[in-house]
C-alpha positions in Angstrom: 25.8 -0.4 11.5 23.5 -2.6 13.3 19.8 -2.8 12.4 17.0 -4.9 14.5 13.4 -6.5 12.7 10.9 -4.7 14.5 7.5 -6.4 13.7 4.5 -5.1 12.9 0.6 -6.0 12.1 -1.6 -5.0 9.5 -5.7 -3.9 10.6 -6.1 -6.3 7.6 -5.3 -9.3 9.8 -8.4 -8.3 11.7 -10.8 -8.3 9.1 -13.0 -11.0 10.2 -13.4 -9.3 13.6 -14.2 -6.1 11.6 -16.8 -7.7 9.9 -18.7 -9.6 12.4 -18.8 -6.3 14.2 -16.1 -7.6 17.5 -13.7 -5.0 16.4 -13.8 -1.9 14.3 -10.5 0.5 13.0 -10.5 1.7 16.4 -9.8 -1.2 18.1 -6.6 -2.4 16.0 -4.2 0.1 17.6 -4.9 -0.9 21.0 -4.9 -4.8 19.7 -1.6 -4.7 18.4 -0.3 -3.2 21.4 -1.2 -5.6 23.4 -0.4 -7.9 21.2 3.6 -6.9 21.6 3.9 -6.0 18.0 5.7 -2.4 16.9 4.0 -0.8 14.2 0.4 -1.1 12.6 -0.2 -0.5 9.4 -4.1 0.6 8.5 -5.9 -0.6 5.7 -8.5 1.5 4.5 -11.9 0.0 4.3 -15.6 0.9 3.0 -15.3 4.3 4.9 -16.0 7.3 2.6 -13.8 9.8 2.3 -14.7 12.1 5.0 -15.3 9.3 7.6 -11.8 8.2 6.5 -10.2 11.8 7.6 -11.6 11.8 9.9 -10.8 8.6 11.4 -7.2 9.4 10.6 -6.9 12.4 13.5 -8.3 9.8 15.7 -5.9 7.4 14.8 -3.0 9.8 15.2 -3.8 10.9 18.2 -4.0 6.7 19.8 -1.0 5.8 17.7 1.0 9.0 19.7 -0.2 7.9 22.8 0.1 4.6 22.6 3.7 4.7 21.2 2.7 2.2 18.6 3.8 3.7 15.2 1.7 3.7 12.2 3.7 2.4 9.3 2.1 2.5 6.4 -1.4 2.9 4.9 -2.8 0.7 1.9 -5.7 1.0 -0.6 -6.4 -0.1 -3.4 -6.6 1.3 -6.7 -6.7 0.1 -10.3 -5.3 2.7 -13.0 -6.4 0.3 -16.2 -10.0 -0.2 -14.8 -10.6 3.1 -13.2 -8.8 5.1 -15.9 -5.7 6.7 -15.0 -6.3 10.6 -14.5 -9.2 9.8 -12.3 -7.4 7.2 -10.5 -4.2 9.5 -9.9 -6.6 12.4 -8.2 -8.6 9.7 -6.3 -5.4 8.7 -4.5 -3.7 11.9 -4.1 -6.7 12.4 -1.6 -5.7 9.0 0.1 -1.8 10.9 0.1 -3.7 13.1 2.3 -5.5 11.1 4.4 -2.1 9.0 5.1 -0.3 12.5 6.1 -3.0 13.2 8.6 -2.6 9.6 10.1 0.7 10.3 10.2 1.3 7.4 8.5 5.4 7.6 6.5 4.3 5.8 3.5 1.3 4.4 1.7 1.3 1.1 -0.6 -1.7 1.0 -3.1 -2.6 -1.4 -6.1 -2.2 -0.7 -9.7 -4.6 -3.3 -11.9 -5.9 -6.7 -12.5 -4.8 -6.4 -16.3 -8.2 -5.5 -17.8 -9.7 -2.3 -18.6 -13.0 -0.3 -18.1 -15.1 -2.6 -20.1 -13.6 -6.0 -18.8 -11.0 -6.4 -21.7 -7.5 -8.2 -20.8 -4.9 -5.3 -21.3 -1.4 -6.6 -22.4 1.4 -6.5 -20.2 4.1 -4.4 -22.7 0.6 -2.2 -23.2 -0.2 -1.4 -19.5 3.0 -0.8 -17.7 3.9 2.3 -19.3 0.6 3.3 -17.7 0.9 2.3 -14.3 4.5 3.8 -14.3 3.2 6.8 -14.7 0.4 6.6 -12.3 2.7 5.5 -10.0 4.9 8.3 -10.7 2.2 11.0 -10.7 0.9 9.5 -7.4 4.5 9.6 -5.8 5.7 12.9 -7.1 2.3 14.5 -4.8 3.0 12.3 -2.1 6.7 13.4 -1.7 5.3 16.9 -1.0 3.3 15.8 2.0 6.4 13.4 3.6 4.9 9.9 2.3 6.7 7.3 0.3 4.6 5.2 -1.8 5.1 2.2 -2.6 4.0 -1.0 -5.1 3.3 -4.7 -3.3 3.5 -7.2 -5.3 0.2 -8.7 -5.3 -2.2 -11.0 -7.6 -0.9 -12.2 -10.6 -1.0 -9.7 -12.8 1.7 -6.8 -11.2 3.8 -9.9 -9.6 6.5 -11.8 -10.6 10.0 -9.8 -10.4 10.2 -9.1 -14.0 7.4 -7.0 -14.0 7.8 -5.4 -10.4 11.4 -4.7 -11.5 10.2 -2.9 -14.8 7.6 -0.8 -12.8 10.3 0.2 -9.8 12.3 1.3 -13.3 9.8 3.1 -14.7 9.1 5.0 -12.3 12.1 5.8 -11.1 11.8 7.8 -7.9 13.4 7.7 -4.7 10.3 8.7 -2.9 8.8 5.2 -4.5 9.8 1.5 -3.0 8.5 -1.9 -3.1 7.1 -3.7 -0.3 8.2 -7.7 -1.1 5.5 -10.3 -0.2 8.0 -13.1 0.2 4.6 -14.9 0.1 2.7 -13.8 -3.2 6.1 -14.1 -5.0 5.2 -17.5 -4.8 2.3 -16.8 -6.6 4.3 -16.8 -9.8 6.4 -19.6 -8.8 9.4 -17.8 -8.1 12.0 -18.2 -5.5 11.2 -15.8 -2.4 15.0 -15.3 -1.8 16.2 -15.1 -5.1 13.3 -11.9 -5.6 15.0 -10.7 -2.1 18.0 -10.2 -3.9 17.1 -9.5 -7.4 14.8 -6.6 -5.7 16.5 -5.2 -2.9 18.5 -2.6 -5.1 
């Protein structure tokens, strides 16, 4: 079985057009096409909740026409600082909003290893917690066709020991990693030995 890298771009890459008002969400579909890239993956932004459903019919519709493919969809999140029940209904509405993008999957954060109040959370203390967040997150999203997955991004949910003990902890098909052969640099650690250590 053959396979071929198809390469995509993320609206993040267009930030600083975003913000000095050249481009807006809108305009990264049509970008990336021209562009020659395959996919697009949107990141949401400071758009409330119902500009941000509403912007994902739009998008839809110009990824379908455009036969450019949305990807994925990212936001973030933070279960530790945010407090986890909250958090996990916060982005079960983001599940939604992905579904009506028809985006297939939909990375979002976890924490920055500190709680409500500022204070450093261990790392044995907190990833029990954003297992299950993760989990709780994943087991909604499977109902409306999206996969979620984890990045692994900053310092503090990096490094392939603790990425490894999340994927574990959770421990759902409809939940995946999506390796930043770049940020696993981050912890000074060897981008191809992560590749292989993670890819199961």
């Amino acid at each position: 079985m053959s396979s071929q890298m198809k390469y995509a771009v993320s609206s993040y890459s267009f930030s600083q057009a975003m913000r000095d008002g050249r481009m807006n969400l809108l305009d990264v579909i049509p970008k990336a096409k021209e562009l020659g890239y395959e996919g697009v993956e949107i990141v949401r932004g400071s758009q409330s909740d119902a500009e941000m459903r509403a912007l994902a019919g739009v998008l839809k519709v110009q990824s379908q026409e455009m036969g450019l493919p949305i990807i994925a969809y990212m936001v973030g999140a933070d279960f530790l600082k945010n407090g986890l029940d909250s958090e996990v209904e916060r982005l079960k509405k983001e599940v939604e909003i992905a579904a009506l993008m028809g985006a297939p999957r939909m990375r979002h954060d976890s924490s920055q290893g500190v709680d409500a109040q500022g204070n450093p959370v261990s790392v044995e203390d907190a990833l029990p917690i954003l297992a299950q967040g993760y989990r709780r997150v994943t087991e909604f999203a499977a109902g409306l066709g999206v996969k979620t997955m984890i990045e692994n991004h900053g310092f503090f949910c990096n490094g392939m020991d603790r990425v490894e003990r999340i994927l574990d902890g959770v421990h759902s098909a409809n939940y995946g990693l999506l390796l930043d052969t770049g940020n696993i640099v981050c912890m000074d650690e060897d981008p191809s030995v992560a590749s292989m250590r993670l890819a199961k």
